[in-house]
C-alpha positions as CSV (number, residue, x, y, z in Angstrom):
1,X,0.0,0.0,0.0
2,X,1.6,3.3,-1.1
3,X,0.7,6.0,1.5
4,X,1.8,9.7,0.4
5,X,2.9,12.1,2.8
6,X,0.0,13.9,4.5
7,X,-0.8,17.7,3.7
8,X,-0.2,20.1,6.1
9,X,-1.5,23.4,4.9
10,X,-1.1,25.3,8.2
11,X,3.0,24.0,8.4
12,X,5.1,27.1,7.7
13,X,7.8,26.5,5.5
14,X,11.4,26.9,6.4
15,X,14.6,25.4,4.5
16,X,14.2,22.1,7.3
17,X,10.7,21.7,6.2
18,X,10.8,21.7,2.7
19,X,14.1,19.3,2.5
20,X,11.7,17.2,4.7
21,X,9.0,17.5,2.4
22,X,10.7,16.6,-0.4
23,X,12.2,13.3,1.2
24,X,8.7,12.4,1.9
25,X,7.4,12.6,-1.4
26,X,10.8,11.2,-2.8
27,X,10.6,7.8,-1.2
28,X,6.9,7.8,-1.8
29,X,7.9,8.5,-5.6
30,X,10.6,5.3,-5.3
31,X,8.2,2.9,-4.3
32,X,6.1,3.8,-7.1
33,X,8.9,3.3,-9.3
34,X,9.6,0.0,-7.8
35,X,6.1,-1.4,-8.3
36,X,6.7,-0.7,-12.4
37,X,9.9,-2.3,-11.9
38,X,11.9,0.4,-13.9
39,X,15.7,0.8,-12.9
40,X,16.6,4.0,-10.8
41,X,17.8,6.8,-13.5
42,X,21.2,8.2,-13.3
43,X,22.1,11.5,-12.8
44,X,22.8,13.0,-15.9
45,X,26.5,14.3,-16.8
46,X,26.1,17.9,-17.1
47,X,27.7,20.3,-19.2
48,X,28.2,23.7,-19.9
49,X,25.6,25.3,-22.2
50,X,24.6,28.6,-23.3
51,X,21.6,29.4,-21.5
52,X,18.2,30.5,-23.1
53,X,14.5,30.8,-21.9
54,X,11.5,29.1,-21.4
55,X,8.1,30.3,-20.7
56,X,5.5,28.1,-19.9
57,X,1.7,29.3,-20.5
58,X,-0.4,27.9,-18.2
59,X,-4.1,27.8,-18.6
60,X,-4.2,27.6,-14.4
61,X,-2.3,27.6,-11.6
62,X,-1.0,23.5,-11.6
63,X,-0.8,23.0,-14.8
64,X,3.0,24.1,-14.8
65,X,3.4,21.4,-12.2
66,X,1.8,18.8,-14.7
67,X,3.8,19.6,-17.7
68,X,7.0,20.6,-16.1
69,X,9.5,18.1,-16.7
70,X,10.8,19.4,-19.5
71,X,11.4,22.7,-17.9
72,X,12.7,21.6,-14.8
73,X,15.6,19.7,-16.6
74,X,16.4,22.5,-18.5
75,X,16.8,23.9,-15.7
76,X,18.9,22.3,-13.7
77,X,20.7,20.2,-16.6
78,X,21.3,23.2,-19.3
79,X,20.7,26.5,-17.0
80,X,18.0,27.7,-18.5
81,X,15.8,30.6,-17.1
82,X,12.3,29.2,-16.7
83,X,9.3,31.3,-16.3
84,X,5.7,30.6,-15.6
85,X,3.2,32.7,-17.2
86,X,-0.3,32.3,-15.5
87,X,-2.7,33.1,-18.1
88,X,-5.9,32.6,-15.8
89,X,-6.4,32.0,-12.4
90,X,-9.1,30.2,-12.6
91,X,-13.1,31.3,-12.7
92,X,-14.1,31.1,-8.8
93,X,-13.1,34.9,-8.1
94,X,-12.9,34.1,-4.8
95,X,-10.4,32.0,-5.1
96,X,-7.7,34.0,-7.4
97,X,-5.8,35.7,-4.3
98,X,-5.0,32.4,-3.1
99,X,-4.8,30.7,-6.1
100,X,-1.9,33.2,-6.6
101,X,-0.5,32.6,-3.6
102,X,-0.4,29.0,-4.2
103,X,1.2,29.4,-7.9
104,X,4.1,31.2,-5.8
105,X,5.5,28.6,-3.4
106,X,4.5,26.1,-6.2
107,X,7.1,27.9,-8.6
108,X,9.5,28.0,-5.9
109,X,10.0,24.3,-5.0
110,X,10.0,24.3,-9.4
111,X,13.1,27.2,-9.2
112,X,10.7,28.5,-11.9
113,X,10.1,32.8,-12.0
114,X,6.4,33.6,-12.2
115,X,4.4,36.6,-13.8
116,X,0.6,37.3,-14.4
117,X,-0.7,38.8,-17.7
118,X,-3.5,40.5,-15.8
119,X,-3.6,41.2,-12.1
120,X,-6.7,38.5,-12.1
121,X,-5.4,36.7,-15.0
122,X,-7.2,36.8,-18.2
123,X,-10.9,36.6,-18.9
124,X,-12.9,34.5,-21.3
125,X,-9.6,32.7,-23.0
126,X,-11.8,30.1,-25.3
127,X,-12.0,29.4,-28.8
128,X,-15.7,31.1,-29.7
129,X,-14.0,34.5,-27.5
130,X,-12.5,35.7,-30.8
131,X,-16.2,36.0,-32.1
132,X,-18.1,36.6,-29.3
133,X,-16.2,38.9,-27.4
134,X,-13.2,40.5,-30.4
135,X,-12.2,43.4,-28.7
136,X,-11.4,41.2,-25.4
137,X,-9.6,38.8,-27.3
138,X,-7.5,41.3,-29.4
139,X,-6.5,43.0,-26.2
140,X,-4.8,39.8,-24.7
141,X,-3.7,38.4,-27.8
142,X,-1.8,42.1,-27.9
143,X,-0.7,41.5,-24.5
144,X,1.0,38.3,-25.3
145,X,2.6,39.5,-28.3
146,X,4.4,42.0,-25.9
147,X,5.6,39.6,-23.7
148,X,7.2,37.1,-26.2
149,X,9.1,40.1,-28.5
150,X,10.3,41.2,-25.2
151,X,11.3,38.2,-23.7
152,X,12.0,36.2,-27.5
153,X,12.2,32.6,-25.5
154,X,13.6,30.1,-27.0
155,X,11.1,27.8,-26.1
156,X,7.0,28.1,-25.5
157,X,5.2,25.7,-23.9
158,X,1.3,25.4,-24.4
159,X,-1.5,23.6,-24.5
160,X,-2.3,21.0,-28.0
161,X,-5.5,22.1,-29.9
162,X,-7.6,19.4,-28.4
163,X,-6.6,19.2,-24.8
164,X,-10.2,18.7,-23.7
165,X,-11.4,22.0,-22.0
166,X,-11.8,24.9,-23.2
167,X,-9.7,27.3,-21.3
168,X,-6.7,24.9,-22.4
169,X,-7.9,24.9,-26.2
170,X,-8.6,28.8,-25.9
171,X,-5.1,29.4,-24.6
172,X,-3.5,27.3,-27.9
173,X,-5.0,29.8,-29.9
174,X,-4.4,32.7,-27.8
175,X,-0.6,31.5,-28.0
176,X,-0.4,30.8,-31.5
177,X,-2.0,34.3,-32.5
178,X,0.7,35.9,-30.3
179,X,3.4,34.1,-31.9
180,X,2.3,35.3,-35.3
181,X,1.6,38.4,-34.0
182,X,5.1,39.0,-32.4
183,X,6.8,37.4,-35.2
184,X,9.6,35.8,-33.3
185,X,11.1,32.4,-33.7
186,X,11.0,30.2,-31.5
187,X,10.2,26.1,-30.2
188,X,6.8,25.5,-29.6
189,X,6.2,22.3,-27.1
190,X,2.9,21.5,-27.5
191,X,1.7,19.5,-24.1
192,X,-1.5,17.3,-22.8
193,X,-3.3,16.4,-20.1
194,X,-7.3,16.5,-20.4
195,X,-6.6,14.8,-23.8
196,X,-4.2,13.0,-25.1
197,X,-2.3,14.6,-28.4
198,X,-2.0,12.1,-31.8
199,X,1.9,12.8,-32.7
200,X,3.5,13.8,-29.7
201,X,7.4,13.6,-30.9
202,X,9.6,13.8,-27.6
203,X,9.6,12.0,-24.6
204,X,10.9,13.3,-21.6
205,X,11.8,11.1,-18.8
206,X,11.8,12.3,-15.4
207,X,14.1,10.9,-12.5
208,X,12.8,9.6,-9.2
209,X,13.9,13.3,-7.8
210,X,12.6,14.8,-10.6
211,X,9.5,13.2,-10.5
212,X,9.0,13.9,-6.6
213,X,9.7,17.5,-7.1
214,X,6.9,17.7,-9.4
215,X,4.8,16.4,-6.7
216,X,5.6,18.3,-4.6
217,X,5.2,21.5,-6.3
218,X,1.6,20.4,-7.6
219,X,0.8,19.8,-3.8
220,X,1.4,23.5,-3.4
221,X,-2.1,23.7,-5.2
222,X,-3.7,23.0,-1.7
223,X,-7.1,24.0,-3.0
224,X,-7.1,22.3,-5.5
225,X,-5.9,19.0,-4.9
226,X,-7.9,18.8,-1.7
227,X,-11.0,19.0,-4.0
228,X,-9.2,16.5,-6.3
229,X,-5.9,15.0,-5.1
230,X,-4.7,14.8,-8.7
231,X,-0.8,15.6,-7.6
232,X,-1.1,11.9,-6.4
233,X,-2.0,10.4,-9.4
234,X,0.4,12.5,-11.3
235,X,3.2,9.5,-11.1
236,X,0.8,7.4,-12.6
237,X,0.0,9.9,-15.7
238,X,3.5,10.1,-16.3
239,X,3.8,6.1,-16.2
240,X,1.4,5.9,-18.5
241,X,3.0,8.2,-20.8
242,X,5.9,5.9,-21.1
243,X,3.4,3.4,-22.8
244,X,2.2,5.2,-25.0
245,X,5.1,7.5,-26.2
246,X,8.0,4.4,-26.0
247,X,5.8,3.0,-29.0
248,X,4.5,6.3,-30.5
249,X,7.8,7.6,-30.8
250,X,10.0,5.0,-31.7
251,X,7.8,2.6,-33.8
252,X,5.0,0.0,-33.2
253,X,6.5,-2.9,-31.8
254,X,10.0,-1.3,-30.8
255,X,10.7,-2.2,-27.1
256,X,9.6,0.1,-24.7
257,X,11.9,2.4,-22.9
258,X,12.9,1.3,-19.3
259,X,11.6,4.7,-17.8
260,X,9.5,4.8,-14.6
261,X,8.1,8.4,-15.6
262,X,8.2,10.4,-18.4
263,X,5.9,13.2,-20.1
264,X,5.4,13.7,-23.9
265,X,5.4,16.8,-25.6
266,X,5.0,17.7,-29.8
267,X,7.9,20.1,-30.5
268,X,8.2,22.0,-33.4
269,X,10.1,25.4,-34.9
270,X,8.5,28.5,-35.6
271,X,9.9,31.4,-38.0
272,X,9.3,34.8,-38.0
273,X,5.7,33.5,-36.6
274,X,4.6,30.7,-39.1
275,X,5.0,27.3,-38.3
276,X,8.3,26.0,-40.6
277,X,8.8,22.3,-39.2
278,X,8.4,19.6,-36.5
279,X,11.3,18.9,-34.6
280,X,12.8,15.1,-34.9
281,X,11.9,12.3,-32.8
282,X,13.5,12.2,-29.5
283,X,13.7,10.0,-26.6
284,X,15.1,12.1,-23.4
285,X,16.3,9.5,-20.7
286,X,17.2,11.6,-17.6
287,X,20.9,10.1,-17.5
288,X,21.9,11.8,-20.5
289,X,21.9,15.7,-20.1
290,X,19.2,18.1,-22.4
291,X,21.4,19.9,-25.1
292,X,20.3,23.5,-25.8
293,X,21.9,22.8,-29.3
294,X,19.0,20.7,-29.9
295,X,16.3,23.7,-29.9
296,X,18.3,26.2,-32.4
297,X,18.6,25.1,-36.2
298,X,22.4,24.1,-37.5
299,X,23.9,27.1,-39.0
């Protein structure tokens, strides 16, 4: 039986607390790992890279927990900057100050910087606003063209087309416009949750560590996962996204990578705006380190 750590909402944190936290979750996160009878990852051999940046468009506060792993080991494996752009804060009102507040230590235990669009995050971000509500939708798609020619990240992370609701599908578009609109190039890393994408074309594998931090983080979202304790299902999400992807990836029939945890994204270049190509096919076992070379086309 697999007890997680109990939530303690009321605990203050401190630099003791939090390494105790994290231990917590990390041998909870082992055990799972054990049960799927995958080996323990290595650490990866790091080396020196030219940093860039990553911003991460999150349709709430938790979803940069849930798609994350990518981030995190660029990170800590290539020395990226990562930041977290919360694009709502979710549609109880009443809830968005804390909401907030819970995005904030989330990011922390992430090492990931953190930035609103709109004091209460936007409004209305869904695929029929564009009709319904134009002069809404051109303001934020304005506002988000600002942020990525000033910031001109290397990579984007956002939601696929059909991710299931419509706050995730409404922020795809809301991206995408503001890519055109800014005109930069850039990596796009399409990711899923609510709905699974059909040609994700990297999978990420996350360390027992890594994996735990994530948990960690998403437990943050105290609201929220008291409501619906999805942060401990998250280990099995990413599980399952080693079935699918080891096959989906590499070929039907290919042997399946020995991964405990791993998340699949669909990464592809943009130019000056316009979609130009998909990235290749990549497996990402944790052991070997994330090359920044990988996201910038060959001279």
């Amino acid at each position: 039986m697999l007890s997680p750590p109990t939530l303690n909402p009321e605990r203050p944190l401190n630099p003791l607390s939090e390494a105790e936290d994290f231990a917590r979750w990390l041998e909870w996160v082992i055990r799972f790992a054990q049960l799927l009878g995958a080996p323990a990852a290595p650490a990866p051999v790091l080396q020196a890279q030219a940093p860039a940046h990553c911003l991460i468009f999150a349709p709430h506060p938790d979803d940069e927990c849930i798609v994350g792993a990518l981030p995190l080991r660029l990170r800590q494996e290539a020395g990226w900057q990562v930041t977290n752009v919360a694009v709502t804060l979710g549609s109880n009102k009443a809830r968005r100050a804390a909401r907030w507040q819970e995005l904030e230590e989330a990011c922390a235990v992430l090492g990931f910087a953190n930035i609103r669009l709109r004091e209460d995050g936007f409004e209305e971000v869904k695929t029929e606003t564009p009709l319904e509500r134009p002069a809404l939708w051109a303001e934020q798609v304005q506002t988000v063209s600002e942020l990525l020619s000033r910031e001109q990240p290397a990579l984007v992370l956002l939601p696929h087309a059909g991710d299931g609701i419509a706050t995730h599908m409404g922020v795809h578009q809301l991206i995408t416009e503001g890519v055109a609109a800014a005109g930069i190039s850039t990596v796009l890393a399409q990711t899923e949750f609510w709905s699974t994408q059909d040609a994700p074309n990297w999978l990420v594998e996350s360390s027992n560590a890594d994996t735990a931090r994530l948990v960690q983080a998403l437990a943050r979202h105290r609201g929220e996962v008291e409501r619906n304790p999805y942060h401990l299902r998250l280990p099995a999400f990413l599980a399952d996204s080693v079935r699918r992807g080891g096959e989906l990836i590499a070929g039907a029939g290919s042997a399946v990578p020995d991964y405990a945890f791993a998340t699949l994204y669909r990464l592809s270049r943009w130019h000056d705006g316009r979609f130009a190509c998909d990235l290749p096919a990549r497996l990402c076992p944790a052991g070997q380190g994330l090359q920044t070379e990988w996201f910038f086309p060959h001279p």
